[in-house]
C-alpha positions in Angstrom: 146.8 113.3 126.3 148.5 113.2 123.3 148.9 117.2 121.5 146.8 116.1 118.5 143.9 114.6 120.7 144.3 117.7 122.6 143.7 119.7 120.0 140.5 118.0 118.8 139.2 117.9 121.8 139.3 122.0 122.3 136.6 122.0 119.9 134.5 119.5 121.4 134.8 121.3 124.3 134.4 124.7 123.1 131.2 123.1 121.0 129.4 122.1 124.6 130.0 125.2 126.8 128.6 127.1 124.2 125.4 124.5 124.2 125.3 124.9 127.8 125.6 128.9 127.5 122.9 129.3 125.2 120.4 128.3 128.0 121.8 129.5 131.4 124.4 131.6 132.5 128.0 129.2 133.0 131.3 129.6 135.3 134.5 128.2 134.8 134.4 125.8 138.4 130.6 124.7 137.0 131.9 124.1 133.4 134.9 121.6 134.6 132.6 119.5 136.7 130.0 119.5 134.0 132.4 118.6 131.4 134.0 116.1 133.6 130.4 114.1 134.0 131.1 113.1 130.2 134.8 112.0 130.8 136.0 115.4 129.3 139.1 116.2 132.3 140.5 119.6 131.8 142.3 121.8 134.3 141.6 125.6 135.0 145.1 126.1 132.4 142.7 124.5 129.7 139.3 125.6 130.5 140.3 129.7 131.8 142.5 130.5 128.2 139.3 129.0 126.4 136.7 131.0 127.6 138.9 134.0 127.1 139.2 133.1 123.4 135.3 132.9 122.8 134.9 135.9 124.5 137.2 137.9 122.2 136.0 135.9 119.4 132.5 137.6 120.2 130.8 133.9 120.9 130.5 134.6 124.6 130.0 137.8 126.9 130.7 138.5 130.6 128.0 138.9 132.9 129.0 142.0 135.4 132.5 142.2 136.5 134.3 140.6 138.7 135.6 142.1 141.9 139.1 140.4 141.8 140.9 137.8 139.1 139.6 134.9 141.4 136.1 136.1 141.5 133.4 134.0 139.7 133.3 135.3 136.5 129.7 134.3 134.4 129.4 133.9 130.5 126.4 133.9 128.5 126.5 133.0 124.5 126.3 135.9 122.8 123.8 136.7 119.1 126.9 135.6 117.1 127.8 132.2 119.2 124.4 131.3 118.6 124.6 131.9 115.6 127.6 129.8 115.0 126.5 127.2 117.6 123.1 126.7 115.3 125.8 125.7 112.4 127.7 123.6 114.7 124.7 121.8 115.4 123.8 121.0 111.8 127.7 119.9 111.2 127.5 117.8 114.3 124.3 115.9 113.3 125.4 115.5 109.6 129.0 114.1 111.1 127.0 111.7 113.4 125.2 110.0 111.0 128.0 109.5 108.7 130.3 108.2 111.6 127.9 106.2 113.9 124.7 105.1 111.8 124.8 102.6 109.2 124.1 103.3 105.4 125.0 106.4 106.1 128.4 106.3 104.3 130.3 109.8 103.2 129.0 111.0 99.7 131.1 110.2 96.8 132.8 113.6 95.7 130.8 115.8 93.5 131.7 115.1 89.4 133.6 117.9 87.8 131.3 121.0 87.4 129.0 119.8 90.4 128.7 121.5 93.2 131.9 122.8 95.4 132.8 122.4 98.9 133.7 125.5 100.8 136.2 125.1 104.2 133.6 124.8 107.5 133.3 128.6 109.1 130.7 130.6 110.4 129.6 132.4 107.3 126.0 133.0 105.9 126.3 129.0 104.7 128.0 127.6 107.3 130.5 125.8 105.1 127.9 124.2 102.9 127.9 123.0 99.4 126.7 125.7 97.0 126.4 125.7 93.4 
């Protein structure tokens, strides 16, 4: 896999465990096999660093703690990953249509004075146009 597809990917990935968080509790061995049943292949070096990152990042928590570093060790989305994974939603749906359904070509940019477009992030408008 090629760095740049790599990199993509991460989000796509990142995107469905927290999907998957927000209604049960997930484990890094469960994760790889689910994400494998949608031709997503990542190792434990992929997968491990990832859910360490959303955890800092506040998207996740830890359920209990483990007894060693090999232990299962459970996540649950957190109040602020749901938060962020009800914006992804929206951005995925609005990037589905516009990729995959005809007629539903990208917008022609706003005329000068219109309405701006603000970076994607997990702000109060998830990244939307405002006035």
């Amino acid at each position: 896999m090629l760095p740049a597809d790599r990199e993509i990917r991460l989000g796509i990935w990142k995107v469905h465990i927290l999907h998957h968080a927000a209604t049960r509790p997930v484990w890094g061995k469960w994760l790889i096999e689910e994400l494998a049943e949608h031709g997503h292949r990542l190792s434990p070096g992929t997968l491990y660093p990832a859910l360490a990152r959303m955890e800092k990042n506040g998207w996740l928590r830890r359920l209990g703690s483990a007894p060693h570093a090999r232990a299962r060790q459970t996540f649950r989305i957190t109040p602020e990953g749901r938060r962020l994974l009800e914006g992804l939603r929206r951005d995925v749906a609005e990037l589905y249509r516009e990729l995959m359904l005809p007629g539903h070509e990208t917008e022609e940019p706003p005329k000068r004075g219109g309405g701006r477009v603000t970076p994607a992030r997990s702000g109060r408008n998830g990244g939307r146009r405002t006035s």
